[in-house]
MARLUMVEX-862446 format. One record per residue: residue in one letter; x, y, z negated of N, C-alpha, C, O in turn. Coordinates in pm, whole numbers. Layout:
<pakes>
(pake 'a' (X Y Z) (X Y Z) (X Y Z) (X Y Z))
...
</pakes>
This chain:
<pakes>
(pake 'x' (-1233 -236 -725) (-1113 -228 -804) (-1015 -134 -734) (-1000 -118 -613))
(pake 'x' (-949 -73 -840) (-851 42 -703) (-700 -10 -824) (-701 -28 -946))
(pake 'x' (-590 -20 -727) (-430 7 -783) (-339 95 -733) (-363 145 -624))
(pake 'x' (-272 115 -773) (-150 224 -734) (-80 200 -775) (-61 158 -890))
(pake 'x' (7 227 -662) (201 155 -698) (258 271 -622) (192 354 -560))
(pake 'x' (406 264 -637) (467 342 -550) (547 317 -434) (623 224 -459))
(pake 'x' (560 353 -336) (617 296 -192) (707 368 -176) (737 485 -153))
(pake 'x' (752 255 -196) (953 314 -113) (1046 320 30) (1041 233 116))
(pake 'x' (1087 379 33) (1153 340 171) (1087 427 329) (1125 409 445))
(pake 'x' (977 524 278) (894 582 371) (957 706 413) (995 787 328))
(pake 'x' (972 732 556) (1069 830 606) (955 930 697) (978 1050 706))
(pake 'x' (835 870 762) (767 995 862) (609 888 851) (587 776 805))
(pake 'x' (543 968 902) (387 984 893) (367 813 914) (304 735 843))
(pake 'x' (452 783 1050) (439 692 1120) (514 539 1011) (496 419 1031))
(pake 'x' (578 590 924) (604 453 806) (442 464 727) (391 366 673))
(pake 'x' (378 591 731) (210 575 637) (154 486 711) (137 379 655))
(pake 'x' (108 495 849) (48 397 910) (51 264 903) (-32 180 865))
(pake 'x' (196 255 960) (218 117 936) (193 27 799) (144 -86 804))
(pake 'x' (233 91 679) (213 59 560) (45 40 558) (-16 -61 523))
(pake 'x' (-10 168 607) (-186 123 589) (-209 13 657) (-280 -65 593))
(pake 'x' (-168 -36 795) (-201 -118 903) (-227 -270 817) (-328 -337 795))
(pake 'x' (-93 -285 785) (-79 -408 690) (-147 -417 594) (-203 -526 578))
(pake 'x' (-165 -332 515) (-224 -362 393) (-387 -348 416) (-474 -384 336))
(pake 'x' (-403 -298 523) (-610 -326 538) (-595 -461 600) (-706 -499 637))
(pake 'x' (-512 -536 623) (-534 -683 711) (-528 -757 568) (-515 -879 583))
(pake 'x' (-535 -704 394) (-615 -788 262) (-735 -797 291) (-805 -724 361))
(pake 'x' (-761 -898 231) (-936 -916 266) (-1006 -826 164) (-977 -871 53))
(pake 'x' (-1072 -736 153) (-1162 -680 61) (-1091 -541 92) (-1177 -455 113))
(pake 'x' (-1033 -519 96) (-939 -362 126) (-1052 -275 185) (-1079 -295 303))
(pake 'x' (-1136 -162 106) (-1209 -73 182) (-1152 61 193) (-1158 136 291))
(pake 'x' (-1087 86 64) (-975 220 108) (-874 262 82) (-849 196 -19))
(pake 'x' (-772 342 101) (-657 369 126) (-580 482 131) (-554 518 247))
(pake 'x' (-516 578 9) (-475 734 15) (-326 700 -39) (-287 615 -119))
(pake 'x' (-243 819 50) (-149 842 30) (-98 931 -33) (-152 1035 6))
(pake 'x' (-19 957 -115) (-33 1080 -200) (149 1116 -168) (244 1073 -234))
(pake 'x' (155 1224 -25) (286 1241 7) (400 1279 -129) (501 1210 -138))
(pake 'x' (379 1367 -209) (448 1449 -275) (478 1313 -382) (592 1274 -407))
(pake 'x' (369 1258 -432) (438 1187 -564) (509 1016 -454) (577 933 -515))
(pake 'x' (486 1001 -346) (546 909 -355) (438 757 -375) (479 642 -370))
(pake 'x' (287 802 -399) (206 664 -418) (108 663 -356) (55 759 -299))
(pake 'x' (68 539 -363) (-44 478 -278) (-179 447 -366) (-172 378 -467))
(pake 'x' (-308 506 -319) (-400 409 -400) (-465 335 -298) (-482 383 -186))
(pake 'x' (-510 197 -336) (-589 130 -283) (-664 91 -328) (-644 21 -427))
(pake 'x' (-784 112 -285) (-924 22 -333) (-948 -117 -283) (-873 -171 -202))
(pake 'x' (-1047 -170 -330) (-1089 -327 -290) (-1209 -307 -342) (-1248 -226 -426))
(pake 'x' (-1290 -426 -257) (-1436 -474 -303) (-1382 -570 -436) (-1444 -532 -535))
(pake 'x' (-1304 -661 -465) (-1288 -758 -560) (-1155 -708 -605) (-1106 -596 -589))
(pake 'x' (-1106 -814 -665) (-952 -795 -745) (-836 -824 -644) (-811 -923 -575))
(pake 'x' (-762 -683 -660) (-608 -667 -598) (-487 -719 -692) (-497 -720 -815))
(pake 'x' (-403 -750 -643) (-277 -721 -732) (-156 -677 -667) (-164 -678 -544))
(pake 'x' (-29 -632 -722) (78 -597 -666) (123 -682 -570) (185 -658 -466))
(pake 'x' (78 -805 -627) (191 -965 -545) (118 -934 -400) (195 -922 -306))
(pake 'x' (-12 -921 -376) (-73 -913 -270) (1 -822 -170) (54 -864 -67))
(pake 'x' (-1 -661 -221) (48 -535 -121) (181 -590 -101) (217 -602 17))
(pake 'x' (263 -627 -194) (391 -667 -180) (400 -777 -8) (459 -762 99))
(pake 'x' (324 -860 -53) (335 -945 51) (310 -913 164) (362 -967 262))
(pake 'x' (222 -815 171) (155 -768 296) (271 -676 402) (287 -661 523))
(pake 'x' (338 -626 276) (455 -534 340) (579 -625 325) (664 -545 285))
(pake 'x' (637 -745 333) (707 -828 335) (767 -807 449) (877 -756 429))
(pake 'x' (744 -822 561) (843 -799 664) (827 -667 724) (809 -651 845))
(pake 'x' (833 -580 648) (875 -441 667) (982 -353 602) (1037 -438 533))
(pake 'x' (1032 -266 583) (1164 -234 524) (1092 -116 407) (1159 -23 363))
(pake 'x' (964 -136 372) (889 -72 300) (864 -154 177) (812 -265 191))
(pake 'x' (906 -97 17) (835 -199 -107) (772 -140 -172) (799 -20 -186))
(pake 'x' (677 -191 -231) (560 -156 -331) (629 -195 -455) (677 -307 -473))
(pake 'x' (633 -64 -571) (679 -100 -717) (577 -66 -810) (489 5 -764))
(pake 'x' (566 -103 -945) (445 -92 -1049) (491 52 -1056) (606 87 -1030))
(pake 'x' (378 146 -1098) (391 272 -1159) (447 280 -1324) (459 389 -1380))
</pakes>
């Protein structure tokens, strides 16, 4: 399954990381692209993702995931 949302709040390479860091610690998470210019993220999964998930994952970070 793959989703894409858009991430806010990202200032240098080093907010991509972190944002990836967290969000591969979902269980099923196999991959992960950033798409600098528009501003979004896709993520894949072996099973079913949802927003509530990435959201949570980035919860204590100053980074949010919004629906496209």
């Amino acid at each position: 399954m793959k989703i894409s949302f858009k991430l806010q709040g990202l200032t240098c390479e080093a907010c991509v990381k972190l944002c990836e860091i967290k969000i591969k610690k979902i269980h099923g998470i196999t991959n992960i692209k950033y798409n600098v210019s528009k501003g979004v993220m896709d993520v894949e999964s072996e099973g079913q993702i949802n927003l509530g998930q990435i959201q949570a994952a980035l919860s204590n970070t100053p980074y949010q995931a919004t629906a496209l």
